[in-house]
C-alpha positions in Angstrom: 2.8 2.2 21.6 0.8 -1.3 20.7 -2.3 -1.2 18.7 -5.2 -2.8 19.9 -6.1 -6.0 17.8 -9.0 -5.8 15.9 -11.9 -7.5 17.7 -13.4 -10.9 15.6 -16.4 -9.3 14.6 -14.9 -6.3 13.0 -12.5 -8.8 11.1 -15.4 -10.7 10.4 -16.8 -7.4 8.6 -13.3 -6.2 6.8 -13.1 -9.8 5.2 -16.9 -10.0 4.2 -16.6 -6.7 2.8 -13.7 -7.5 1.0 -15.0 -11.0 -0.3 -18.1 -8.9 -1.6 -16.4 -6.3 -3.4 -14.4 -9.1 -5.3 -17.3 -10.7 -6.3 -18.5 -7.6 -7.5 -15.5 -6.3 -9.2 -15.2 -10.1 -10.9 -19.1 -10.0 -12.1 -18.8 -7.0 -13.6 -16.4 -7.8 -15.4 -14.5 -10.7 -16.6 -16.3 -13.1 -15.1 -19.5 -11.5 -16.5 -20.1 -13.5 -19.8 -20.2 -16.9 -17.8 -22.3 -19.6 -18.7 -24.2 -16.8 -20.5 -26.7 -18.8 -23.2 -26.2 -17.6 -26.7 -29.3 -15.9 -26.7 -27.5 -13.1 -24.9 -29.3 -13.8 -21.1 -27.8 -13.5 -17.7 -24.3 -15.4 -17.1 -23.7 -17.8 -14.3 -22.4 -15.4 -11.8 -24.4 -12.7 -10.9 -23.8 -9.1 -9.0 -24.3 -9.2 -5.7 -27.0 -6.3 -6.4 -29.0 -8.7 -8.3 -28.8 -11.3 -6.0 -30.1 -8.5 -3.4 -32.9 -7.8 -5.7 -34.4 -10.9 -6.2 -34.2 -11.6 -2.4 -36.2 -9.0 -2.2 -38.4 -9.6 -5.3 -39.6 -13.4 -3.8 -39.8 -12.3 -0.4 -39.6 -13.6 3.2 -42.7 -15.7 2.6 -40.7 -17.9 0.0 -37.3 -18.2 1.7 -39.2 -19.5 5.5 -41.6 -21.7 3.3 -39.1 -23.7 1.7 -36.7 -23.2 4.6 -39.1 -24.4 7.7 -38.8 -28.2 5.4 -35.3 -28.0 5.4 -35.2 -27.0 9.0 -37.4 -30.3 10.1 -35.6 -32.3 7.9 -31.6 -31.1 9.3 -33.2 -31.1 13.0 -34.6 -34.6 12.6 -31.5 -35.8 11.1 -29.0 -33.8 13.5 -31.0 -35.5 17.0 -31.2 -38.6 15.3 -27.4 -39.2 14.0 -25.9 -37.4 16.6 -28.0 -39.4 19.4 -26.7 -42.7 18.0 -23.3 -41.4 17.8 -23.2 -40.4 22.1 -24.7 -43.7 22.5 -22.4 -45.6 20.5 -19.7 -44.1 21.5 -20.8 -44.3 26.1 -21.2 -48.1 25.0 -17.7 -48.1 24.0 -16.4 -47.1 27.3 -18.9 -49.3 28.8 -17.8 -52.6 26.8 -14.7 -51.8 25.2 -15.2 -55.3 23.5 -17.3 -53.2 21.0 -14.8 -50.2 20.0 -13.4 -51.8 17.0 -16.9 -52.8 15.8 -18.3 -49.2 16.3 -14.9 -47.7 14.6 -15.8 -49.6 11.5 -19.5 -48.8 11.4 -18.5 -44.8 11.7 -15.6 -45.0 9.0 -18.2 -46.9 6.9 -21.1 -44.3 7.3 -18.4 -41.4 6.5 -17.1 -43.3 3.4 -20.5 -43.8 2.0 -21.2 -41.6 -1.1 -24.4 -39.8 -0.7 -24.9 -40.1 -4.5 -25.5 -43.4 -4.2 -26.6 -44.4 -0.8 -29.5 -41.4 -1.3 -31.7 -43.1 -3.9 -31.7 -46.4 -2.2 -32.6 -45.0 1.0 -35.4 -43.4 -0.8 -36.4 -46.7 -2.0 -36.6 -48.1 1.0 -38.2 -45.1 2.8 -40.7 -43.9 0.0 -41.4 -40.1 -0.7 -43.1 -38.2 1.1 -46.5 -36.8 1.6 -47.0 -32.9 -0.2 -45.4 -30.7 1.8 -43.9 -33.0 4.3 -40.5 -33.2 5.2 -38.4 -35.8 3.7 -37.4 -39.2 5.8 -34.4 -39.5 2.7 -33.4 -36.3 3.9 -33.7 -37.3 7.4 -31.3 -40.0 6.6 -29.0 -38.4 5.1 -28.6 -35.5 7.6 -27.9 -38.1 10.6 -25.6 -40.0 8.3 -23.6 -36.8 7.8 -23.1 -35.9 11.7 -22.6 -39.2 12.6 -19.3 -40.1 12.1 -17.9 -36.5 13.4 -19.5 -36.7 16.6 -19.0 -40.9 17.0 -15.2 -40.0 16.7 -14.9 -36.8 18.5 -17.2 -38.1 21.4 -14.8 -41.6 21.9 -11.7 -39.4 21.6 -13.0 -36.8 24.6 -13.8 -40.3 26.8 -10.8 -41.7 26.6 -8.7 -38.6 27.2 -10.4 -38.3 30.7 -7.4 -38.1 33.1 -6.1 -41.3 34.9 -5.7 -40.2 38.4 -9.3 -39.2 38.6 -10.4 -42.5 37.1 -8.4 -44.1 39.8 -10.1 -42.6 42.4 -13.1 -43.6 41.1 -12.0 -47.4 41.2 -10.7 -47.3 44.8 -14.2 -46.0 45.7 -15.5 -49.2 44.6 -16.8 -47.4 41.2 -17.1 -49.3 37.8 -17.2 -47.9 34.2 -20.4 -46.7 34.5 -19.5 -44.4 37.5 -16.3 -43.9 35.8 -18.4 -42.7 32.8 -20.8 -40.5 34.9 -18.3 -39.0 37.2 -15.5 -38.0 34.8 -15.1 -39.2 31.7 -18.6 -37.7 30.5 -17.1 -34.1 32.0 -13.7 -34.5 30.5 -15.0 -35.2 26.9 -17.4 -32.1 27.4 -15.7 -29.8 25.2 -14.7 -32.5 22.3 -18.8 -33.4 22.4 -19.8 -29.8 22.0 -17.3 -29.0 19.5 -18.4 -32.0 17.6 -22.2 -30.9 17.8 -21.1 -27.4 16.8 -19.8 -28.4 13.9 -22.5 -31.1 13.2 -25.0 -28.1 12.6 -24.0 -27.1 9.1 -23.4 -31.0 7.9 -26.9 -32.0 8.8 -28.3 -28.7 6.7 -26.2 -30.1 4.0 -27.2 -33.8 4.2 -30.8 -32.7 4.2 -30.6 -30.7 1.3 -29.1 -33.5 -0.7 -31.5 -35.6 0.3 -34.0 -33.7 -0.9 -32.7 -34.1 -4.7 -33.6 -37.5 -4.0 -36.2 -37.3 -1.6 -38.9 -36.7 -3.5 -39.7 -33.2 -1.7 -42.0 -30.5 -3.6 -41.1 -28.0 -0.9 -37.9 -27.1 0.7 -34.3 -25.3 -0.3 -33.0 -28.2 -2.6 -36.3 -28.3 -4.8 -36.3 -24.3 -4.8 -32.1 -23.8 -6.1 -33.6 -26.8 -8.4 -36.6 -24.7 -10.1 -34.3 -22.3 -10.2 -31.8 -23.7 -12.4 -34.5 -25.7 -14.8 -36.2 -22.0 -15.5 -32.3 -20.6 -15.8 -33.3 -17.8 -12.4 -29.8 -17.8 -11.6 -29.7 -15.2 -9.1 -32.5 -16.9 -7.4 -30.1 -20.0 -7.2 -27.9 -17.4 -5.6 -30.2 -16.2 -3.4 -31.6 -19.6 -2.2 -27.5 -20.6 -1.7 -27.0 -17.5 0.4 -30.1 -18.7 2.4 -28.3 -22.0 3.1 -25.2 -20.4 4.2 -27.0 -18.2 6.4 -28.8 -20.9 8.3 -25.7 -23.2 9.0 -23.9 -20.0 9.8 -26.4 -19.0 12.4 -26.5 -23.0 13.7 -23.0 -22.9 13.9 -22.8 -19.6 15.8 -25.7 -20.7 18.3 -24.6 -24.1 19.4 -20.7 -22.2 20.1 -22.4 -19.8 22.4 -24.4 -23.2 23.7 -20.1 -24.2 24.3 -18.9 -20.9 25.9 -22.1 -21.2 28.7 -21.7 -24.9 29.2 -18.1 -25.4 29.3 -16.0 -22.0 29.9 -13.2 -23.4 30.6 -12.5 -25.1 27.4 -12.8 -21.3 25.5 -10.0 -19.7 26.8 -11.8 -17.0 28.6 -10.6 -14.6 31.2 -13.8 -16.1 33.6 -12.6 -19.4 33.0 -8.9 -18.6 33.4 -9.8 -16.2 37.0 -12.1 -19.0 37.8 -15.6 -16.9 37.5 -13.7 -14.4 40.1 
């Protein structure tokens, strides 16, 4: 008699479990002295009970005020970047003159080091006002999505089938109908797997533009207090945040995938055709 497979969530919670009790195991331990100052304070890697704490110590008010800058900052960016990217890549289709030209700019923008492109985007942008969001963050979250979802978009266009195209050319239709009709429905799936995973690198590009932005609010100044007055498990913490916010962008824009295109999932409605 077959076992039942284990269902992704409850994986999901063996291997976290697992992963935390590792962690544990290693900060109790050998990994305990750490980056530990001479002085005798708190190593590098802390317990995951003392990261626990300290969430708990600074509080929700903390986490959401330094997080709703972040947020603005990765949502800006993320509309931005990946905006360009749809339209750069629908003008491709529509003038396919211009594909090698937009190839290059998107290899270009994905090559860029972030290290260096950051402060002179600052220099050119300015900082911001106290408490405002960053437009160096801003940046560098749309420059982060951008090539993924330029690439993925133009693959999903072109892999729109033939036949169907055909049809549309008999029927008098040019690109733009071709681009309306079927391409734009074929390259469904490869769009919203490329905004899915677009979520998490615009959280990141914002919060490395805020080492440069100039920001006194948001989750890149707070991990940076953090480390100056040696907090370590509130550099933890503030990490953990992070995680937990692309995590939950991730998971939201795949269940935005399963409603919009089923049949790209593998699901038993899409298979049975909704019957």
């Amino acid at each position: 008699m077959r076992r039942a497979p284990l269902p992704p969530w409850a994986a999901g919670i063996i291997g976290t479990g697992a992963l935390l009790g590792l962690w544990w195991l290693g900060a109790a331990t050998f990994l305990r002295g750490i980056g530990a100052p001479a002085d005798g304070g708190p190593g590098a890697i802390p317990t995951p009970w003392q990261v626990l704490v300290q969430l708990q110590a600074d509080g929700w008010g903390f986490y959401w005020r330094n997080a709703s800058v972040t947020l603005a900052e990765a949502g800006a960016g993320y509309l931005w970047g990946n905006a360009l990217a749809l339209v750069l890549a629908f003008g491709v289709l529509l003038v396919p003159r211009l594909e090698r030209l937009a190839t290059q700019l998107a290899v270009v923008s994905y090559c860029l080091p972030v290290v260096a492109v950051g402060p002179v985007i600052f220099i050119v942008l300015g900082p911001p006002r106290s408490g405002e969001p960053s437009g160096t963050a801003v940046a560098l979250a749309a420059l982060s999505v951008f090539f993924t979802t330029m690439v993925s978009a133009l693959a999903g266009l072109k892999a729109a089938d033939s036949s169907s195209l055909d049809i549309v050319t008999v029927f008098g239709g040019r690109r733009i109908h071709q681009l309306q009709k079927v391409r734009i429905i074929a390259a469904l799936p490869a769009i919203l797997a490329a905004l899915k995973i677009a979520a998490p690198a615009a959280l990141l590009g914002a919060i490395l533009g805020e080492y440069v932005g100039g920001v006194d609010r948001g989750l890149g100044p707070a991990m940076v207090n953090a480390q100056q007055t040696l907090e370590v498990a509130r550099v933890w913490g503030t990490a953990f945040a992070c995680a937990a916010l692309a995590g939950a962008a991730y998971a939201v824009l795949g269940l935005v995938s399963r409603v919009a295109a089923p049949w790209a999932t593998g699901s038993s409605a899409a298979r049975t055709g909704g019957l």
